[in-house]
C-alpha positions in Angstrom: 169.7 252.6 -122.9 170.7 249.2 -124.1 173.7 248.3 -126.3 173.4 246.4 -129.3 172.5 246.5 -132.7 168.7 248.1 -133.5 168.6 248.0 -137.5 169.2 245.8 -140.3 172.7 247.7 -141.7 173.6 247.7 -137.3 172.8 244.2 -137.4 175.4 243.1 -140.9 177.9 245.5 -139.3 178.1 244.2 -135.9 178.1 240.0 -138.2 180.7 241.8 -140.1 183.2 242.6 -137.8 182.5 240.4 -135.2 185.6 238.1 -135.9 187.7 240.6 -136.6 190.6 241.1 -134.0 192.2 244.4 -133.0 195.7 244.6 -132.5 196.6 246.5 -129.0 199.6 248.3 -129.0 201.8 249.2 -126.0 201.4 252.2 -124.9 204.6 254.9 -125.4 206.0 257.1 -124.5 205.3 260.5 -126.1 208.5 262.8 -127.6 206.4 265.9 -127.2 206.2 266.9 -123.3 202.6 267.8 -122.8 203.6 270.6 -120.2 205.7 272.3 -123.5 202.8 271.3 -126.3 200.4 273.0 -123.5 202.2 276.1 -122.8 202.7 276.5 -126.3 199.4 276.6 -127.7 198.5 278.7 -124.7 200.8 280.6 -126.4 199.5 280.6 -129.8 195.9 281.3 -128.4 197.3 284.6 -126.4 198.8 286.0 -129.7 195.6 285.1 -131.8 193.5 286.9 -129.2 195.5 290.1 -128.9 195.6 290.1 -133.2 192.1 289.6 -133.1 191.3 293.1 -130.0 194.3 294.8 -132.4 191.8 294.3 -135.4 188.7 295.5 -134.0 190.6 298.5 -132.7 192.1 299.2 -136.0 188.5 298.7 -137.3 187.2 301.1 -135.1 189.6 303.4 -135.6 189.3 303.6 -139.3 185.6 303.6 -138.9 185.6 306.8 -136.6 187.8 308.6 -139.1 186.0 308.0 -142.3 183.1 309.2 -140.5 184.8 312.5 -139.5 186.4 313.1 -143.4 183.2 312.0 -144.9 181.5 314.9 -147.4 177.7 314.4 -147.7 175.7 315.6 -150.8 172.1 315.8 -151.6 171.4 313.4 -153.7 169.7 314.9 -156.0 172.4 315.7 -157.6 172.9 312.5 -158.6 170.3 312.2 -160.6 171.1 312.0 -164.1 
């Protein structure tokens, strides 16, 4: 796989920015710990997993009973 520029727009990209300069900042330090942020959206994903089984049972549920109270009728007698 070679690196460079293949087409003409690849070609007046790379002429483009060729003299441009980037400017490298120091890396810092971060004033989120990443242990915390991590536990946290662990968190978040346990809760959004247990609403989301909660839903499906509730579905479920409502799905068995409507089929137990449901009243069929010939539907003939629907036609008007």
């Amino acid at each position: 796989m070679a690196i460079g520029a293949k087409d003409y727009i690849d070609k007046l990209l790379v002429k483009k920015y060729s003299k441009q300069q980037v400017d490298n900042h120091e890396p810092i330090e971060s004033m989120v710990d990443p242990e915390k942020m991590m536990e946290t959206m662990n968190d978040y994903a346990a809760i959004q997993r247990s609403m989301f089984n909660l839903s499906n049972r509730l579905s479920m549920a409502c799905y068995g009973i409507n089929a137990r109270t449901a009243r069929y009728t010939n539907g003939a007698s629907f036609a008007g």
